[in-house]
N, C-alpha and C positions, 0 to 999 in steps of 0.2 A: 419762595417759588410758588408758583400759582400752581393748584390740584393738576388743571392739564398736564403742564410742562411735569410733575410726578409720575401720571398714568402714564404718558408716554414713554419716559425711560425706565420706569416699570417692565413694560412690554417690551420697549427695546432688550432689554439685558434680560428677561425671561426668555428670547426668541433666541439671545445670541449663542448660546450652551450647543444650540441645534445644529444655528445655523454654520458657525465656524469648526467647531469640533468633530464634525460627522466624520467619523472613522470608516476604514474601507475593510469590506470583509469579502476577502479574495478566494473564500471557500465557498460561494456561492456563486452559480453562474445564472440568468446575466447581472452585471456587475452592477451594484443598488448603491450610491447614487451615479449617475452616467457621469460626473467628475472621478469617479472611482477605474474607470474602463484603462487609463492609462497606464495609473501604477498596478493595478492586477496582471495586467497585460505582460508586464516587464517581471514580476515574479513570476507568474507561468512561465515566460521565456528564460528566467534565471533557473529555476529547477525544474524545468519539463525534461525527461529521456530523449536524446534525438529518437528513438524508436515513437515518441508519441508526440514528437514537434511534429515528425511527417504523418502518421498515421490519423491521430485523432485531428492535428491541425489544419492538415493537410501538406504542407512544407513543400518546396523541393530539399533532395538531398546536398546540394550547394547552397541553398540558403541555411538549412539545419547546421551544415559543419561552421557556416562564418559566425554564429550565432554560439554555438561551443569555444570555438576558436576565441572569440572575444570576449565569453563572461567568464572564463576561465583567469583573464587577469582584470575583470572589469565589471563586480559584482552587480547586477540589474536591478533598479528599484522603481523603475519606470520603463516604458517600451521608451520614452524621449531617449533614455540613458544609452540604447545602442546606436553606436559607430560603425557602419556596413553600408555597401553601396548603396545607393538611393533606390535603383530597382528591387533588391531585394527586403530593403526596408517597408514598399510601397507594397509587394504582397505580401508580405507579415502582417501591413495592416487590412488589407482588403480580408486576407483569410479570417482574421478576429471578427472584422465586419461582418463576413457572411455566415459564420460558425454556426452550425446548429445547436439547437439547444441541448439534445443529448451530450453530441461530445465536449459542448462548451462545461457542460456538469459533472464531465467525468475530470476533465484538466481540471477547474476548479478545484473539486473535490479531492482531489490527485496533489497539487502542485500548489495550491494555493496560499498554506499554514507556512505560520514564522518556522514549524515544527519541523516541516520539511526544508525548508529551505537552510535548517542546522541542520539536517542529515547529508543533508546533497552536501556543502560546506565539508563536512569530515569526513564523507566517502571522497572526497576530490583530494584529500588530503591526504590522503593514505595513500601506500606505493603497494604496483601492485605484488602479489603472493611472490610469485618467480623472481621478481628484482634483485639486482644483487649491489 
C-alpha cells in the first residue's frame, strides 16, 4: 500500500469514533449536535409533567393529554415515535422550534436523564394510594 492510501485511512478511522458515535445529551438545551433535536425532543415529551408540557412548552391542553394518553402504552425515544393527529404533532414541533432558551433549559435539565425517565417509568407503575 502506498503511504497516501495509509495517511488517508488513518484519518479516515481517526475521524470515524467522532463522527459516528456522537452521543446525544438531552440534559442540555439547545440540543448539541442538531441531529440530536429529535430524540431529545421525544424524551422530554416521554417524561415531561403535562403541568410542564403546557407551561414551560407551551402545549395546548388537548395536545398534552394525547401525548400522555399515548406514551403511557408507547414508550418515546424520538418525537418521530408519536402517533397523534397530524395538527397536533405539527405544534409540538413548531413549539420545540420556537422554545426559548430559558425554558428549553429548564425541560432539559428537568426531563432529560436516562435517570428520569426510570423514575417517570416506576411512578407510572405504581397504583395510586386510595386503590383498592
Amino acid at each position: 500500500m502506498s503511504l497516501r492510501v495509509c495517511q488517508l485511512l488513518f484519518l479516515l478511522g481517526a475521524a470515524a469514533p467522532r463522527t459516528w458515535a456522537a452521543a446525544c445529551d438531552c440534559t442540555h438545551f439547545p440540543y448539541n449536535p442538531e441531529s440530536c433535536e429529535k430524540k431529545c425532543s421525544g424524551v422530554v415529551l416521554n417524561n415531561a409533567s403535562p403541568k410542564d408540557l403546557v407551561g414551560l412548552l407551551g402545549l395546548k391542553k388537548t395536545t398534552t393529554d394525547s401525548i400522555v394518553t399515548f406514551r403511557k402504552s408507547h414508550p418515546l425515544t424520538s418525537i418521530d415515535d408519536l402517533k397523534i393527529e397530524p395538527s397536533k404533532k405539527s405544534e409540538i414541533e413548531d413549539q420545540f422550534r420556537n422554545l426559548n432558551s430559558q425554558d428549553g433549559r429548564k425541560l432539559a435539565e428537568k426531563y432529560g436523564s436516562d435517570e428520569t425517565q426510570d423514575a417517570v417509568q416506576k411512578n407510572s407503575a405504581k397504583k395510586p394510594v386510595n386503590a383498592k
